[in-house]
Backbone bond lengths (Angstrom), bond angles and torsions (degrees), N, CA, C in turn:
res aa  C-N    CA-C-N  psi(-1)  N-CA   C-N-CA  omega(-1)  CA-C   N-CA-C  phi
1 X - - - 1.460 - - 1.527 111.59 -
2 X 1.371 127.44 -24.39 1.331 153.01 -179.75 1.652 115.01 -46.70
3 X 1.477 91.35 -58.72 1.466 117.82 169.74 1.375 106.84 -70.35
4 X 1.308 121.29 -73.51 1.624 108.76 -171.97 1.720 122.53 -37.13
5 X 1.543 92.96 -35.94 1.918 102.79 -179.69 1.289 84.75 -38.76
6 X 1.644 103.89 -68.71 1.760 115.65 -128.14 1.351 95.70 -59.17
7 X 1.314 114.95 -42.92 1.615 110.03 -164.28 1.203 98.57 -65.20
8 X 1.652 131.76 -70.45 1.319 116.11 170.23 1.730 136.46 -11.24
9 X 1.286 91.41 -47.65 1.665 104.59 -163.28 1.923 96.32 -67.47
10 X 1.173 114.12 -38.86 1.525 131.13 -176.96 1.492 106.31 -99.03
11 X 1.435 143.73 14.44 1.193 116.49 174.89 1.526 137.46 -47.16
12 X 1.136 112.40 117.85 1.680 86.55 -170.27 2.219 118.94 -72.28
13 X 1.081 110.55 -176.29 1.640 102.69 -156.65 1.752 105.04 -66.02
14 X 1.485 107.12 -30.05 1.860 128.43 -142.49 2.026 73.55 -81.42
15 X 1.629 114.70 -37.54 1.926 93.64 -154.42 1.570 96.17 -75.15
16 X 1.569 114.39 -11.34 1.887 108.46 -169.72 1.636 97.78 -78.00
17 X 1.817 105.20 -39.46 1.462 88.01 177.96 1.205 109.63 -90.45
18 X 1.195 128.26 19.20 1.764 119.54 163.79 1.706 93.58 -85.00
19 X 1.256 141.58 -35.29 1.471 151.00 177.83 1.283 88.19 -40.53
20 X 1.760 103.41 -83.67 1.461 104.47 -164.20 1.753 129.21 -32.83
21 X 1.255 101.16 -63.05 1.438 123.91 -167.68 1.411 120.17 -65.48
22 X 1.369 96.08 -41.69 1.588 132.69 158.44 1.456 96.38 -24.10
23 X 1.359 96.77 -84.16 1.428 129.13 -166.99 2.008 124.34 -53.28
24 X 1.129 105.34 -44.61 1.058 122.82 -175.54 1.639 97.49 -80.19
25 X 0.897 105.92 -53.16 1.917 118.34 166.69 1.970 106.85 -29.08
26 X 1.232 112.98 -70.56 1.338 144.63 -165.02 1.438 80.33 -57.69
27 X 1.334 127.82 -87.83 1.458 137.92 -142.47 1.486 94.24 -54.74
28 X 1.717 107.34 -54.98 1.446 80.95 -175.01 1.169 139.43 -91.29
29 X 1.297 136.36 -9.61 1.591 133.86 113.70 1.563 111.84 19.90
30 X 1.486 103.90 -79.59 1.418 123.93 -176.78 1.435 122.28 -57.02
31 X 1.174 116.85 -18.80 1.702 143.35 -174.56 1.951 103.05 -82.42
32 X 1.145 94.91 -24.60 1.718 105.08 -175.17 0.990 90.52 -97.95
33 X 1.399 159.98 -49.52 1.160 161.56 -158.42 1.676 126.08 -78.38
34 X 1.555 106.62 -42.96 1.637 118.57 -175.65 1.212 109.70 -159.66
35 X 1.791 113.48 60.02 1.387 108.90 -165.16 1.752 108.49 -89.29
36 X 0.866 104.25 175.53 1.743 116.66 -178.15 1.557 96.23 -78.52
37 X 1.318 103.73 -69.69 1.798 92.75 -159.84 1.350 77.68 -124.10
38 X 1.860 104.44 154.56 1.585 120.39 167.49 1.410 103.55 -96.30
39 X 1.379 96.20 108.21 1.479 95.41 173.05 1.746 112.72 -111.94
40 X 1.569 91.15 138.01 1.808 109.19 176.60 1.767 114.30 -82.55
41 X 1.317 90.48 91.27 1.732 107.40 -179.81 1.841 95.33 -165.58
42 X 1.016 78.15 155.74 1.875 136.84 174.80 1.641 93.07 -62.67
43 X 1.573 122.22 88.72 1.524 109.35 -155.89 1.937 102.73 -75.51
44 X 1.552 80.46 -39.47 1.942 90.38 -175.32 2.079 95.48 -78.39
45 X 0.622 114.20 -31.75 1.684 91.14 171.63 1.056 110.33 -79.02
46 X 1.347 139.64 -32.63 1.517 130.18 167.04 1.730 127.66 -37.35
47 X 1.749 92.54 -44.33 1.512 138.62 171.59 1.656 104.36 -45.06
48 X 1.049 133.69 -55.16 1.167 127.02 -148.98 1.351 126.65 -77.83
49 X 1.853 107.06 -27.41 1.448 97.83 159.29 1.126 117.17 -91.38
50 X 1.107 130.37 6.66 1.190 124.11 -170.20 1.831 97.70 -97.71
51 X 1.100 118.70 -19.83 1.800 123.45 173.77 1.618 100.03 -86.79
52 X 1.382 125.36 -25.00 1.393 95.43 -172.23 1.184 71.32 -96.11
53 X 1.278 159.75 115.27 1.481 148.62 128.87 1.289 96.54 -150.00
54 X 1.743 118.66 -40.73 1.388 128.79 161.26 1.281 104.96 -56.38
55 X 1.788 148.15 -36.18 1.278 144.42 -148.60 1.872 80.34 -84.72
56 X 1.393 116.26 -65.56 1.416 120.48 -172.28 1.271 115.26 -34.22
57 X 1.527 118.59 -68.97 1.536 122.65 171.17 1.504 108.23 -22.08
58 X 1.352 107.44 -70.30 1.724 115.15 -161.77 1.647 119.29 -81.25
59 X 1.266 108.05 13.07 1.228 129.15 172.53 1.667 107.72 -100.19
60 X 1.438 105.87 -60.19 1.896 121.97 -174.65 2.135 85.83 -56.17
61 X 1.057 118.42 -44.05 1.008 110.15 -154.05 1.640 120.05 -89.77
62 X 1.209 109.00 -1.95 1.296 131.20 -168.77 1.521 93.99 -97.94
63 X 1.416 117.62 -54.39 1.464 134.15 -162.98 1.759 85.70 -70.67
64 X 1.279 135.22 -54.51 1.290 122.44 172.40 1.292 150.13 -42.96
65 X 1.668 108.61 -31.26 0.902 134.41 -123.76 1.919 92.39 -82.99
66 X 1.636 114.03 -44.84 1.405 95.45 163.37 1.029 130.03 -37.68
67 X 1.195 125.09 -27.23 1.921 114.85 171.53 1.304 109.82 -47.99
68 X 1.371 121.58 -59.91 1.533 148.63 -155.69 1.697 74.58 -55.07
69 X 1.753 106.03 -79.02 1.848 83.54 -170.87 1.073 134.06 -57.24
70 X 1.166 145.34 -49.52 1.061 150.81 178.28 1.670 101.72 -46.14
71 X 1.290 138.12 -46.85 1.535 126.08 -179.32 1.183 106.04 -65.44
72 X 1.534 124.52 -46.21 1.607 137.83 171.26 1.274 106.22 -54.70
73 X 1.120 133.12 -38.42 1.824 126.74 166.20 1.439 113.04 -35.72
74 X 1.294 85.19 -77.45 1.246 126.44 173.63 1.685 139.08 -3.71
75 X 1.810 92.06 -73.63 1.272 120.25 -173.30 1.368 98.90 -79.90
76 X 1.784 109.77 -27.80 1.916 116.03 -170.83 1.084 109.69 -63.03
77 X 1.590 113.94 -54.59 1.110 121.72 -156.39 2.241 112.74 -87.50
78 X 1.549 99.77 -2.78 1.780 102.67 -179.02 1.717 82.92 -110.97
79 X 1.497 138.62 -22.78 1.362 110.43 165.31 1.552 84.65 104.74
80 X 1.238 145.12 -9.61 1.365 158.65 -153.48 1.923 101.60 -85.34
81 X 1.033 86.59 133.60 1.896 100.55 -177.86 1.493 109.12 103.39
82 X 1.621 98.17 177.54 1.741 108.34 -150.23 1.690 107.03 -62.31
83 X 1.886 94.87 -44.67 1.673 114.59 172.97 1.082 114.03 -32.85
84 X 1.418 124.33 -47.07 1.693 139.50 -142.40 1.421 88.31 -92.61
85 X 1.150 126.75 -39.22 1.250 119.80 -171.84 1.594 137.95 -98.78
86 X 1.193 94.62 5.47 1.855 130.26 165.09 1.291 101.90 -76.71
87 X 1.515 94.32 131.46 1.638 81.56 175.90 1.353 94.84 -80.05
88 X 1.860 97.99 178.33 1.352 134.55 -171.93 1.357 113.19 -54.59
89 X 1.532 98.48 133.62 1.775 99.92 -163.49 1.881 91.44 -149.68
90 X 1.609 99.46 -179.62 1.160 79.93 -166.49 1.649 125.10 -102.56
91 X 1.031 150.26 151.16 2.007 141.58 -154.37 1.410 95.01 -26.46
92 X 1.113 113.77 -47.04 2.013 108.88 -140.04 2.243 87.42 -76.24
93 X 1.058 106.65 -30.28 1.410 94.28 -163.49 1.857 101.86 -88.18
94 X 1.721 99.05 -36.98 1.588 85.45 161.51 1.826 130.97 -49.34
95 X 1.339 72.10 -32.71 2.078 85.67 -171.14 1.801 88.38 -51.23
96 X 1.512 107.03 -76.29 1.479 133.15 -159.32 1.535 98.20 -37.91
97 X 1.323 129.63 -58.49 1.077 148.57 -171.11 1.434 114.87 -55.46
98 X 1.410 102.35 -42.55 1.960 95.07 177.05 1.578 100.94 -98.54
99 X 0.861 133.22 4.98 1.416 136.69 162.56 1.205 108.24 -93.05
100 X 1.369 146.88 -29.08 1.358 142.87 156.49 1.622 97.93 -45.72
101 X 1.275 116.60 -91.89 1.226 132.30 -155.37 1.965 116.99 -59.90
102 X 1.391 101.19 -2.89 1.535 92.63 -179.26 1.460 88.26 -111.18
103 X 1.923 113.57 4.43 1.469 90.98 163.47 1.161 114.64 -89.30
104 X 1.368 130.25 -16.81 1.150 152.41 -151.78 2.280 101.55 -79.81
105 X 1.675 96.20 -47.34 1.505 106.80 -165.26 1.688 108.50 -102.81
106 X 1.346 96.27 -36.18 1.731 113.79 174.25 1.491 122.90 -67.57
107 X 1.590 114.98 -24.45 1.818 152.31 -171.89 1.389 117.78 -111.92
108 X 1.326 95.31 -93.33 1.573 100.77 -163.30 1.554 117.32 -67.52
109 X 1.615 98.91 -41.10 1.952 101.57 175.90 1.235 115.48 -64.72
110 X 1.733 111.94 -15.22 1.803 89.52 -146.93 2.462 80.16 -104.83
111 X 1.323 103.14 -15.46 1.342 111.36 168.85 1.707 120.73 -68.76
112 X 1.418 92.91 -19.60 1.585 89.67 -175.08 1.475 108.15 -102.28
113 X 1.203 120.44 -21.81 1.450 125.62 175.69 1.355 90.08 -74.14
114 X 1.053 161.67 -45.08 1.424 159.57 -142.38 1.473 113.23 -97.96
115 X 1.422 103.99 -14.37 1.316 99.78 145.98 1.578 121.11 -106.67
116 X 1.571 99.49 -12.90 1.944 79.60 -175.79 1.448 119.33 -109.81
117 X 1.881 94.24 24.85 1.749 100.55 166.33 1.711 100.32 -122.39
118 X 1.692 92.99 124.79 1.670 105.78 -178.91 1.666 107.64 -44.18
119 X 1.364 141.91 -51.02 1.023 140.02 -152.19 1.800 109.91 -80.38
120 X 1.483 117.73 -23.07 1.558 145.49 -178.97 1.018 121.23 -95.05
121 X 1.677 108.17 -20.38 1.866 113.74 171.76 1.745 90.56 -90.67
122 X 1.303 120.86 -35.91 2.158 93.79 -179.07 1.289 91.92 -84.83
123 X 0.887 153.67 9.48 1.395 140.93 158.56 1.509 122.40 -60.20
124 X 1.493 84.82 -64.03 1.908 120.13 166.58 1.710 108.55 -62.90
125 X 0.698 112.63 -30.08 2.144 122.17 -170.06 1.873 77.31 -64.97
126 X 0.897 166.66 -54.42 1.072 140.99 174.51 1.462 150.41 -13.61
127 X 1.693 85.31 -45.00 1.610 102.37 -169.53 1.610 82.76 -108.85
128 X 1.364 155.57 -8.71 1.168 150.25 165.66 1.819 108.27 -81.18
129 X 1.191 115.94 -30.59 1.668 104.96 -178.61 1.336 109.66 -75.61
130 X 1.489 138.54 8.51 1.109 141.37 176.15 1.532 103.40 -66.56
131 X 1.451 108.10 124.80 1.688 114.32 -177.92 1.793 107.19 -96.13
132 X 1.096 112.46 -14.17 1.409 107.62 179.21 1.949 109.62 -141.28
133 X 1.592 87.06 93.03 1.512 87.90 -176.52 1.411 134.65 -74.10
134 X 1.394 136.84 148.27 1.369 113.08 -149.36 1.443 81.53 172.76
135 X 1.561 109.14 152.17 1.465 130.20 -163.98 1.623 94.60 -31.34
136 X 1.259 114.16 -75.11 1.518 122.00 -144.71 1.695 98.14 -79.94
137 X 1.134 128.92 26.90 1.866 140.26 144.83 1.695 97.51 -77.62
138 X 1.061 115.34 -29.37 1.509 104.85 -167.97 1.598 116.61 -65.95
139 X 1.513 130.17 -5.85 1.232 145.05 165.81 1.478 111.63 -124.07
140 X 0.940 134.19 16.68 1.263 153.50 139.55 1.996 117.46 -24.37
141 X 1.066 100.54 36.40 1.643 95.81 -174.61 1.851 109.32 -136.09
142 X 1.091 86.18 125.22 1.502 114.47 165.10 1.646 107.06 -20.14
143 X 1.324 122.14 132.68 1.748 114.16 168.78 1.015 119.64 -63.66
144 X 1.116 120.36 -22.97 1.689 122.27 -179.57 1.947 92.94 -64.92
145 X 1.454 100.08 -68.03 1.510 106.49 -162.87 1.833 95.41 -48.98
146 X 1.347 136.06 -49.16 1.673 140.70 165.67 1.110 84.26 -12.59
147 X 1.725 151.33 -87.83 0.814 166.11 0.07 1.717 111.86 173.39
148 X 1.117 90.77 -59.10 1.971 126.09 179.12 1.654 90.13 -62.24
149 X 1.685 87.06 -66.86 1.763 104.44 -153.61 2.009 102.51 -57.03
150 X 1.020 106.52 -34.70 1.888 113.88 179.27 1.437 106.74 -74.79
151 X 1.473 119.85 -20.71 2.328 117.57 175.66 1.449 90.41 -69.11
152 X 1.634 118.09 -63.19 1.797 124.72 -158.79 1.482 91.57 -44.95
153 X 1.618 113.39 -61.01 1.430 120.68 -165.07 1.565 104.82 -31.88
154 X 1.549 95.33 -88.81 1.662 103.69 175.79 1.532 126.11 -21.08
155 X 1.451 96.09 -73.07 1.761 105.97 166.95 1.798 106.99 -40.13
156 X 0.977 124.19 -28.91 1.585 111.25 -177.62 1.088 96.97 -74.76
157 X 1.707 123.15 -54.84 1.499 116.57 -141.39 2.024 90.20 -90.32
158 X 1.111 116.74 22.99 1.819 134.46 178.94 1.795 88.54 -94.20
159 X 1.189 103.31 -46.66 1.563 93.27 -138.78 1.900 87.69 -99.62
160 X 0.730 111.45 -30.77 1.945 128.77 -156.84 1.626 74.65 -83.06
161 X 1.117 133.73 -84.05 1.527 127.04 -160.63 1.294 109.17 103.57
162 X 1.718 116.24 52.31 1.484 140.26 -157.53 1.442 111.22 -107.05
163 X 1.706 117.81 84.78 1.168 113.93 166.57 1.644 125.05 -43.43
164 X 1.201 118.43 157.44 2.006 136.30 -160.85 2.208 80.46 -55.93
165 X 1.451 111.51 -33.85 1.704 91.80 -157.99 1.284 111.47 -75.79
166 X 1.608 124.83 -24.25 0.966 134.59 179.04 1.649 107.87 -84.17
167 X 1.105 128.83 -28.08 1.601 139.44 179.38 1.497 91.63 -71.54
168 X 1.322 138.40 -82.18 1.174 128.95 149.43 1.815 132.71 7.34
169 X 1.473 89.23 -104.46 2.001 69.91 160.98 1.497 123.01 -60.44
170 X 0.888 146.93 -5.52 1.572 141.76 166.31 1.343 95.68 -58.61
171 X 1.499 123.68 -70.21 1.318 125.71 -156.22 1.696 119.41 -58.75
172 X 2.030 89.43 -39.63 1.354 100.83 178.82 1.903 112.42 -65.79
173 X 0.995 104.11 -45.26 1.587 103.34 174.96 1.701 111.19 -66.51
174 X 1.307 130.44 -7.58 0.963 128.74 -163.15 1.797 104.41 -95.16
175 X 1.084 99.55 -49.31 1.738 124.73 157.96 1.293 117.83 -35.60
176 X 1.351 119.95 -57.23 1.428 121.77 -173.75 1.712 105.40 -103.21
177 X 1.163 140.37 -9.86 1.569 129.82 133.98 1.281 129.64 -52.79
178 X 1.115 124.46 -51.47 1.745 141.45 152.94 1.713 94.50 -34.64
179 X 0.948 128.18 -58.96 1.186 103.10 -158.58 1.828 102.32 -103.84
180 X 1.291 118.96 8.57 1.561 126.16 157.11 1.453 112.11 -62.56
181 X 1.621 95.27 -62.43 1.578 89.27 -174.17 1.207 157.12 -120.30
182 X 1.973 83.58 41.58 1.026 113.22 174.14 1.879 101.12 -102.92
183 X 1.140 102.23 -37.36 1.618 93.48 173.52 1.600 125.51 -50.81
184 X 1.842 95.01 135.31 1.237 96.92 176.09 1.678 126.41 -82.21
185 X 1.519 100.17 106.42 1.265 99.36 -166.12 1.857 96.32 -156.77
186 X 1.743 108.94 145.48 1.611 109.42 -174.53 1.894 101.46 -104.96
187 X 0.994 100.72 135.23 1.304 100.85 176.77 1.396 89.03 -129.20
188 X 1.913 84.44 153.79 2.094 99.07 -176.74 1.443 95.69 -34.69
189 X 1.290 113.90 149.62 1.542 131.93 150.44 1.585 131.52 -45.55
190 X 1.453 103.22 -42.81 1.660 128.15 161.43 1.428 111.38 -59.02
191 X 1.469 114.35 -60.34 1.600 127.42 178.07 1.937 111.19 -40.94
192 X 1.398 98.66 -64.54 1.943 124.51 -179.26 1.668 91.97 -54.01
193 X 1.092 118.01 -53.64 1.967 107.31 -157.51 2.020 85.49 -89.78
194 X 1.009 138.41 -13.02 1.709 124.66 -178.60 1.829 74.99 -82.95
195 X 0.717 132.81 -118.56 1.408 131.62 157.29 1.381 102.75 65.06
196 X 1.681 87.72 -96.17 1.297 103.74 -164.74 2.149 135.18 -67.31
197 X 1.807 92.75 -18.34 1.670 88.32 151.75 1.417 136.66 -18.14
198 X 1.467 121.53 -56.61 1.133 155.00 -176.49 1.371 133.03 -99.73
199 X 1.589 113.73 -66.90 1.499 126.37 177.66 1.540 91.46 -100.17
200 X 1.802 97.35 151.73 1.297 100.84 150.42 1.533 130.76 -68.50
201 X 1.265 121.99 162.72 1.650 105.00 -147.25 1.864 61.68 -143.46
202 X 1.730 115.77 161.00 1.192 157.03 159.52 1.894 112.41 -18.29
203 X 1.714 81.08 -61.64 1.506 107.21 -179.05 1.131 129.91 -63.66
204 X 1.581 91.72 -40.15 1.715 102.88 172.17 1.739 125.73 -89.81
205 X 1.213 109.55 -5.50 1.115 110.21 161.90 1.739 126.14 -90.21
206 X 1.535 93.34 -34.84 1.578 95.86 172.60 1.750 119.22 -50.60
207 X 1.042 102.44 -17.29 1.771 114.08 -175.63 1.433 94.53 -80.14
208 X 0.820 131.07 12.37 1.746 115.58 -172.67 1.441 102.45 -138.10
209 X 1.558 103.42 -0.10 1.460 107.36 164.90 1.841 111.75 -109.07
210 X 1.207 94.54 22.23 1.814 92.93 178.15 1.503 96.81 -90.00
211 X 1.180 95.31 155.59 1.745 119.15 -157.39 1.691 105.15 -77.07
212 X 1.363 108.36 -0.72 1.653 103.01 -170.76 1.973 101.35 -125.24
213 X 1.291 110.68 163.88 1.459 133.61 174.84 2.039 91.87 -83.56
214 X 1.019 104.49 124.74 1.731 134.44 30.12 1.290 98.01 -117.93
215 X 1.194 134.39 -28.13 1.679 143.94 176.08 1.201 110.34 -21.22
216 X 1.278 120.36 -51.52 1.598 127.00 179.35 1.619 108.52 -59.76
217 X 0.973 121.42 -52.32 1.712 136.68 -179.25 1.681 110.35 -79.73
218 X 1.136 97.64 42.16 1.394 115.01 -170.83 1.777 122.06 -141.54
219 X 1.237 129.21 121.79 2.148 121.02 157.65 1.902 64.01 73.87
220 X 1.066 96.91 98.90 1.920 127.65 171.29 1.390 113.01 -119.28
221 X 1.817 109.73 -16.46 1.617 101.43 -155.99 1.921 90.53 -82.86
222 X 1.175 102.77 -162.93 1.736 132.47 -170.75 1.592 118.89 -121.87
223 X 1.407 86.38 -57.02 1.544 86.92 -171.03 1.893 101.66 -141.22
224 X 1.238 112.78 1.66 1.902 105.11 -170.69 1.755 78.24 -124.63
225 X 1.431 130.94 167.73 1.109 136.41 135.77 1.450 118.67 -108.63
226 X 1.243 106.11 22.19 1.587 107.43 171.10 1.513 126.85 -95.26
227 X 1.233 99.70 10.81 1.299 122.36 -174.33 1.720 98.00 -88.09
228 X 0.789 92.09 -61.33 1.869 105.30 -167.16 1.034 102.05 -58.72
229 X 1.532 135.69 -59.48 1.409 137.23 161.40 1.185 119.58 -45.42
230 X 1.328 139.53 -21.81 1.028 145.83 -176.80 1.648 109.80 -85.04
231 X 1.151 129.06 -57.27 1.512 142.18 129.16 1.312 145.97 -31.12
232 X 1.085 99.16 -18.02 1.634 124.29 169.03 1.699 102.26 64.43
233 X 1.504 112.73 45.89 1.232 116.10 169.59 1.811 108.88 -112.00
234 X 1.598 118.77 33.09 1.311 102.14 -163.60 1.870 88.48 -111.80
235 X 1.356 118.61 151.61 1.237 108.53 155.78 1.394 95.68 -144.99
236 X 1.662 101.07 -165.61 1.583 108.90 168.24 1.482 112.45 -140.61
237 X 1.242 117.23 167.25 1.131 123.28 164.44 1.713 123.18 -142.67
238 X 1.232 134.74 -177.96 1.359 122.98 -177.12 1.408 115.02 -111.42
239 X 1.315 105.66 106.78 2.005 114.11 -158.41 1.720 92.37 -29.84
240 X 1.160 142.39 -43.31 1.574 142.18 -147.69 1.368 91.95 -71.43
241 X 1.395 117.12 -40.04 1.823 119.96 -177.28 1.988 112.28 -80.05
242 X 1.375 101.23 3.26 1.274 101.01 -172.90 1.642 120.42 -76.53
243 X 1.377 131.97 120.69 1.224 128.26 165.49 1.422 122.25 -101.03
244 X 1.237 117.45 127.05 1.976 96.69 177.60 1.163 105.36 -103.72
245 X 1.384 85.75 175.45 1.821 92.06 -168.97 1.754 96.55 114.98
246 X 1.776 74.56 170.40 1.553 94.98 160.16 1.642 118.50 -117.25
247 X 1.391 134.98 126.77 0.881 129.07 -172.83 1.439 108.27 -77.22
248 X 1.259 122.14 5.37 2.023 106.45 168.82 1.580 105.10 -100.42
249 X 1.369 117.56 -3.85 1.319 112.25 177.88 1.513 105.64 -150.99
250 X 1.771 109.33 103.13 1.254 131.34 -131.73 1.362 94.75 -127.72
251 X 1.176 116.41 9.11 1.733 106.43 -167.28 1.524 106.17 -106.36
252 X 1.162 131.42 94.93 1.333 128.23 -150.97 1.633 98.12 -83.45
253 X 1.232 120.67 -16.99 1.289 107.46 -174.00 1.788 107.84 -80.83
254 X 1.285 100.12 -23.53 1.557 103.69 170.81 1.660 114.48 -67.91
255 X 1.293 121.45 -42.06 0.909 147.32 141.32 1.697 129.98 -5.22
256 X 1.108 91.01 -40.23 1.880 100.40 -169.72 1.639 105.49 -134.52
257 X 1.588 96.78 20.39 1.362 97.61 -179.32 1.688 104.01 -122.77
258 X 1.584 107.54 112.16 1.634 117.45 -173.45 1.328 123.77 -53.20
259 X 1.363 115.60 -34.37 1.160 120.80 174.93 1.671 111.21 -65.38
260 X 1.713 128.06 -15.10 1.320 138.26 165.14 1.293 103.72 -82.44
261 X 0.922 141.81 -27.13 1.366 128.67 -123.18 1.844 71.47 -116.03
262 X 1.559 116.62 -59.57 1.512 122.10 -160.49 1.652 94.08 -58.10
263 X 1.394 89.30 -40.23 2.153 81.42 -144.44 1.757 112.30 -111.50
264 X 1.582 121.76 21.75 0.969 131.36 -173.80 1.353 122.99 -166.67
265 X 1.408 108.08 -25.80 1.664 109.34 171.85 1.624 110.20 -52.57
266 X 1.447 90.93 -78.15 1.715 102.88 179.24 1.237 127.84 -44.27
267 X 1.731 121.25 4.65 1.686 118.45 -172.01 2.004 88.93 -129.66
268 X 0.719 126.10 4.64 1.497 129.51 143.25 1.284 101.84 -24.92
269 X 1.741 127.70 153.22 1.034 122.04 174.54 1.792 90.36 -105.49
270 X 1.274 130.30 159.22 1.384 150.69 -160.99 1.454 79.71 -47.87
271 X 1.954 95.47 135.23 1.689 81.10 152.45 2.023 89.79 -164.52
272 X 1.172 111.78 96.83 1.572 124.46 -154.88 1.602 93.06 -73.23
273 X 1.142 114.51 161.96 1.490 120.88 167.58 1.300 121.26 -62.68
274 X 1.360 131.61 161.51 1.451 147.56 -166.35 1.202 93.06 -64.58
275 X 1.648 126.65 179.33 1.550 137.25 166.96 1.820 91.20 -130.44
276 X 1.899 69.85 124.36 1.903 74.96 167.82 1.342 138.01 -84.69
């Protein structure tokens, strides 16, 4: 566990975007191979806002990213946050432990407020008007929302007391789940629910991309599914019953068009999905 810190704590910039690219590469590969639904689209034009939206993210977040150290200095070196104040335990559960909880404040809180504040759900309605979901939806968010999602971050690793190695693997595991389960892809049924106890699994996130209430307001976490269960935000549904989208804003061609998506989606006045 010693080693993983260290490397973490030092990753250099080229292995996060070998993660990314890596990653997004793999899934969709895998999407041709054992996908969930066959969908009739244009896969690389589908692709394109959804990569410059990924380019934005990893840009807002790069340009940020001194915050991240400087609070991570910070909190290490005054002993400050929840970690710091546990007693002494041993690496592997510290590791586990601030990676739980910045999934918990960095993920699931800053996802669930974003739907249950009117001004943060059209922000967020971005990465939900996607009609054909598929690895590269998984960075699918508005710069503003880049934006939202990097305060929770910080504020976690403020309050958690989350040295750079653990901020590090958080992000890195956060990267390549995002783009698990959002990819369109079927895995055994047995495989997805052993899975899903714990991690979010494919299946269980696709339910939170169906186009109707309450499903949508529902499976918030990132990378734990014990969050949602824990909160009583987890449900399910049966991928065959799944619709994506949002059913109050149905026009998919508006939808997949960046110049909507940047400069008019998000200033919509609130308008949440139907209840089924």
């Amino acid at each position: 566990m010693e080693s993983i810190f260290n490397y973490f704590e030092n990753i250099p910039s080229y292995h996060r975007s070998i993660i990314l690219v890596g990653g997004i590469t793999f899934f969709w590969l895998l999407e041709g191979i054992m996908p969930l639904f066959r969908f009739n689209y244009k896969k690389w034009k589908h692709a394109v806002p959804n990569i410059f939206f990924t380019i934005t993210t990893v840009l807002i977040n790069f340009s940020l990213a001194f915050l991240l150290l400087w609070t991570s200095d910070w909190v290490t070196v005054n002993g400050f946050g929840i970690i710091n104040w546990l007693p002494e335990m041993p690496l592997w559960l510290y590791v586990v432990l601030g990676v739980l909880l910045l999934d918990l404040i960095g993920a699931y809180l800053a996802h669930y407020i974003e739907h249950k504040t009117s001004l943060l759900w059209r922000v967020h309605l971005v990465h939900h008007s996607d009609h054909k979901i598929d690895t590269t939806t998984g960075n699918r968010h508005h710069p503003l929302e880049s934006i939202i999602r990097f305060v929770f971050t910080l504020a976690g690793v403020f309050v958690i007391g989350t040295p750079m190695g653990i901020i590090m693997l958080y992000q890195s595991l956060s990267i390549v789940f995002t783009q698990f389960i959002h990819a369109n892809i079927k895995l055994p049924k047995r495989v997805d629910t052993i899975i899903g106890y714990v991690f979010i699994s494919p299946d269980i996130h696709k339910v939170h991309h169906h186009n109707m209430l309450p499903y949508t307001d529902s499976n918030y976490g990132n990378i734990f599914s014990i969050w949602d269960r824990l909160f009583g935000t987890f449900m399910m549904l049966d991928t065959e019953k799944i619709v994506y989208g949002v059913d109050t804003f149905p026009n998919e061609s508006e939808n997949s068009s960046l110049k909507h998506l940047l400069l008019k989606q998000p200033f919509y006045k609130k308008r949440k999905p139907t209840t089924r």
